[in-house]
N, C-alpha and C positions, 0 to 999 in steps of 0.2 A: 850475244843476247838472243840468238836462235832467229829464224826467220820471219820473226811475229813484227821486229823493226819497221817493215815497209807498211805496214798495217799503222803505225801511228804518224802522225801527222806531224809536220815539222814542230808546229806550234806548239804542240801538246807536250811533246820532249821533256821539256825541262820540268812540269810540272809532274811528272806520271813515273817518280821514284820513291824509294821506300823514303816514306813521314820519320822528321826525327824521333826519338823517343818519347812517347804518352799524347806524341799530337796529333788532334782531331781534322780531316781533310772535310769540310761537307761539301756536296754534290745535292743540285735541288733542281729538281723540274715542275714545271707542270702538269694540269690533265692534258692539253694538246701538245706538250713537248716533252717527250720521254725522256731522263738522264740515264736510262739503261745501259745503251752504246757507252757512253761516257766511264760508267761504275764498271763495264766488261774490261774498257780497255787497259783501266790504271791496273784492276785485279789483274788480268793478265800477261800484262808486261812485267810484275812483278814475279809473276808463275814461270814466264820463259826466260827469267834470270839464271844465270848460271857461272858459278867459279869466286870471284871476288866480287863485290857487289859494294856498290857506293850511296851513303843515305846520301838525303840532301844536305848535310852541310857540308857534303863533299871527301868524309874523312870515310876511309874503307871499313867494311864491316863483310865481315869471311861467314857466317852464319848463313846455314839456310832460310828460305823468305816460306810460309806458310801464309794459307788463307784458310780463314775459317770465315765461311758467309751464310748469315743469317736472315734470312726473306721472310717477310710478311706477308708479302704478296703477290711469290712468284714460287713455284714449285721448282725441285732440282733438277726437272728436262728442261724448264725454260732456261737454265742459266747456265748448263753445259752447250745447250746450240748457240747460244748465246756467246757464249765465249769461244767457241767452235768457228763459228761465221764470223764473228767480228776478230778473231785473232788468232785462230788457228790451232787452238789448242784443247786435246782430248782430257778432260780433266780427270776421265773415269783411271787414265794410267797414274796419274798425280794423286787420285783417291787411294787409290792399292798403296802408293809409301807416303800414307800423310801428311802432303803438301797441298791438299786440298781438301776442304771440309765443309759440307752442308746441312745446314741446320734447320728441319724444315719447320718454321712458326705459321705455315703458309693453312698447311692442310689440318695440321694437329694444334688443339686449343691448348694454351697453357697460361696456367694463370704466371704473376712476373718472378714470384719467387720462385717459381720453378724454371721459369726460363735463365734464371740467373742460375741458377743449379745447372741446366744442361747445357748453356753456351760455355759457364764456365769451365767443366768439365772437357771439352769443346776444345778451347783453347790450349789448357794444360797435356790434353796427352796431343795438339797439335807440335807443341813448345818440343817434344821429345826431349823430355831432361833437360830445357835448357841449351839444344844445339840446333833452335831454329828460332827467327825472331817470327812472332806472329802478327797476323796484319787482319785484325778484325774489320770484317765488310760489312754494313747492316741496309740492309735494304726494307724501308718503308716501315718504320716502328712506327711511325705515324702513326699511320691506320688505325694503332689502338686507342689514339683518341676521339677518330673517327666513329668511334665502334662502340664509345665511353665503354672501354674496360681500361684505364690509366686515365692520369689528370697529367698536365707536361711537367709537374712538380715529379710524381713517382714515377713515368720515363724517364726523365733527365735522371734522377736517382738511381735508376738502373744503370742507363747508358754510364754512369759514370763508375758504378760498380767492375760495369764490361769491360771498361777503357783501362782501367788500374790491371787488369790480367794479362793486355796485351802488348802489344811495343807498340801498333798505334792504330790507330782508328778510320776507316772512310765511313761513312754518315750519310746516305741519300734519301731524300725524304722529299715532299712537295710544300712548292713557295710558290702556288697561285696569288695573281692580285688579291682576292678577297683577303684572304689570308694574312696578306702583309697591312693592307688597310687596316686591317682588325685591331693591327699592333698601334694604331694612329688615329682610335675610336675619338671621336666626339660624342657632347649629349645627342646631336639630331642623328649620327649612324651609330647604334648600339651593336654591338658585333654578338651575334648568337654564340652559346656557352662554347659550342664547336669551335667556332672559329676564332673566339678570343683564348681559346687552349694550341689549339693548331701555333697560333699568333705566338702564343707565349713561347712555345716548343724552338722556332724556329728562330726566334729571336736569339735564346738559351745559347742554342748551338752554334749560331753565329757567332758569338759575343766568347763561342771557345774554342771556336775553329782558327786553326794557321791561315788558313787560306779557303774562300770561298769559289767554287767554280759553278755558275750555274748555267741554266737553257733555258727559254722561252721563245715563242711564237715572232715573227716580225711584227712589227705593229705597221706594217701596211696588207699584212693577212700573207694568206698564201703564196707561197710560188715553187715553179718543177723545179727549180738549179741551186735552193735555200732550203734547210727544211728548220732553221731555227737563227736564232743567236745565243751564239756564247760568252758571256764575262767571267772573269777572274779578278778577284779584288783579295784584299788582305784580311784575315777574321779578327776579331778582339786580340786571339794568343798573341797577335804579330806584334801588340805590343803594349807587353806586362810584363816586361823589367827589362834588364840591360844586357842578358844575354840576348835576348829577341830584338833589342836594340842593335846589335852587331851583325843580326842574320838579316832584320828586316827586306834587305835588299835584296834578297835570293827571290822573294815572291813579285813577280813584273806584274803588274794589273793590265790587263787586256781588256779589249773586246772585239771580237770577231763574228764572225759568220761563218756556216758550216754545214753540211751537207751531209749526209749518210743514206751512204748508196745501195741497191737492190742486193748486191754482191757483200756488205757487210762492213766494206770501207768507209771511212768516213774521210772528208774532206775537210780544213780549216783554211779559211782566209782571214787575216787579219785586218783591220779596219782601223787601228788606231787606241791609242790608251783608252781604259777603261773610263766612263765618262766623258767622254770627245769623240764618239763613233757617231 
């Protein structure tokens, strides 16, 4: 699997393999807790695969692994150092044979049908005729509701567009408190059009994710040896019907704590099932 191994953390292992077919991974941070590190590391342990390759339900799959990642709000040098420092890997030689793909929505305006034109596009000559599976990355679609250019109605109608092209999806977007309150409005807190769209978006993706893996902040504040915590819980997919019924037990629900260091390492301590940390 190349020498990018020692770069992930025991904990993370199990969950940081290629998604079964058509399913959705989401990854969610905050404004003080970045899931960047997190989205580098799945993408690129998938990138420093090599030879026979095993999805999660365990059965081998001989295809090459492609990434095609599409940023909202990060340019292509952020997320080649990016994956450089945190895992060791030069993506610009992966760009030369098509195993790595950048899409940039960061810097160039596009309205969505045209994004769905060019991510699609994106995808299919990543596919190589069909002798690579592709593993679509989306970093921060949010934002366009941020931005009010989409409503979470016609992003999710995109994202689901995107999702049917590739073999499967990681999804990182932000789940601040506000945010999530929104989804839990009363008449005396009305949630602004933002963030009752925000609210909806992230609900959406939830409710069709395999598995949620998110970060935030400690709730005792800062500290040098923490710089977050991390949960993993199960998403809606894990269970909508009785095939997901049989897998359900692959996805462990954690929660941890975790560190990511000047050098690019990240640290995982575990703490106890998800909900009892």
């Amino acid at each position: 699997m190349s020498s990018s191994r020692h770069r992930i953390a025991t904990a993370l292992e199990p969950y940081l393999r290629l998604p079964p077919e058509t399913a959705l991974i989401l990854l969610t941070g905050t404004l003080g807790c970045s899931v960047n590190w997190l989205t580098a590391r799945f993408a690129g342990i998938l990138l420093a695969q090599d030879g026979i390759r095993y999805n999660e339900g365990g059965g081998e799959d001989e295809k090459e692994i492609a990434i095609v990642l599409v940023s909202w709000m990060r340019d292509a040098g952020f997320w080649q150092n990016e994956l450089r420092r945190g895992m060791g890997i030069d993506v610009s030689k992966l760009a030369g044979s098509g195993r790595y793909t950048f899409v940039d929505c960061f810097s160039k305006s596009h309205a969505l049908a045209d994004m769905e034109t060019i991510v699609g596009s994106a995808i299919t000559n990543a596919a190589s005729s069909g002798t690579r599976n592709v593993v679509l990355v989306l970093d921060s679609p949010d934002v366009l509701l941020a931005l009010t250019l989409a409503s979470a109605q016609q992003l999710n109608r995109l994202l689901l567009k995107l999702r049917s092209r590739a073999h499967s999806t990681l999804l990182a977007c932000s789940a601040d408190l506000p945010l999530l309150l929104a989804a839990r409005s009363t008449q005396e807190t009305v949630p602004t059009p933002i963030e009752a769209e925000s609210a909806a978006f992230v609900v959406q993706q939830a409710h069709s994710a395999r598995f949620v893996m998110g970060v935030r902040e400690l709730d005792t504040g800062a500290a040098q040896d923490v710089s977050g915590v991390l949960r993993v819980t199960r998403g809606g997919a894990a269970y909508g019907g009785a095939e997901d019924e049989a897998t359900r037990g692959d996805v462990r629900e954690i929660e941890a704590l975790y560190l990511v260091q000047r050098d690019g390492n990240a640290k995982v301590f575990e703490r106890g099932a998800a909900g009892h940390g």
